[in-house]
Structures are given as structure tokens and as C-alpha cells.
N, C-alpha and C positions, 0 to 999 in steps of 0.2 A: 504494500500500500504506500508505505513512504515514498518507493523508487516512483510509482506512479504519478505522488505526488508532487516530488521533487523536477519530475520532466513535464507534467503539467503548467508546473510555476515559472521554470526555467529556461525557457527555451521557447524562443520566437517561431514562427511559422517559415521564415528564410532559415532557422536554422541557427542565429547567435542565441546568446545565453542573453540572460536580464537576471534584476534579482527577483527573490520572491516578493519583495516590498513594494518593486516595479509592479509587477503584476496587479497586484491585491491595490495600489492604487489606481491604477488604469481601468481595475473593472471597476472601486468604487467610483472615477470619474466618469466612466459608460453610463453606470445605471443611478450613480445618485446615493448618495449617505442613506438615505430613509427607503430605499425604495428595497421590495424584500429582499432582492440580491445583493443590496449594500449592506441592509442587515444580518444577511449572514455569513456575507465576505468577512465582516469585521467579528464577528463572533467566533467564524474559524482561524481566524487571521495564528492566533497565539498556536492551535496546532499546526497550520500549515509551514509555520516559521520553524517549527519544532523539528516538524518530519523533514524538510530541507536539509535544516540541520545536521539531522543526522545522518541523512545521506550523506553530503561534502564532507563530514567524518568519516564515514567509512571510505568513503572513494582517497580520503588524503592518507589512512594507513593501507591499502588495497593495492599492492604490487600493478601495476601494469603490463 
């Protein structure tokens, strides 16, 4: 689920990265702070940031 997450959040449709913060702003700017997708953007905001997280930890001890 993380990793799902993490390529969700991270990654443009061309294919660059952004952060999760990018993102989680950009849909609040699409749909608006009050409107129910802003409401739950920001609700999940603290897990989403979370599971990122912890991806880019595992990926930074994860040999290549």
C-alpha cells in the first residue's frame, strides 16, 4: 500500500518526481479546502506523508 502510495504522490504523468506536499497541494488547489476532496486530502495528508516516508527509507537502505 505505501509503495502504491508513494508512486501515487510522487510522480508526474511525464514521468518527474514532485513531493508528496506538491501533490496534496495541487489537489487541494483543484478542488478547494472545503470541498469533500479537500476535506479528505487534508485528513489523509499526515498518512500519506507517512507512507512516503517510508518508502524513501527503504528505497535509501535498499541496494540497487
Amino acid at each position: 500500500m505505501d509503495a502504491l502510495v508513494w508512486c501515487d504522490t510522487t510522480a508526474r504523468t511525464d514521468g518527474t518526481q514532485k513531493t508528496a506536499e506538491a501533490r496534496v497541494g495541487e489537489i487541494l488547489g483543484r478542488y478547494g479546502a472545503e470541498s469533500v476532496v479537500g476535506r479528505f486530502i487534508r485528513r489523509a495528508a499526515p498518512e500519506i506523508f507517512a507512507a512516503v516516508a517510508r518508502v524513501e527509507t527503504a528505497l535509501t537502505v535498499q541496494p540497487r
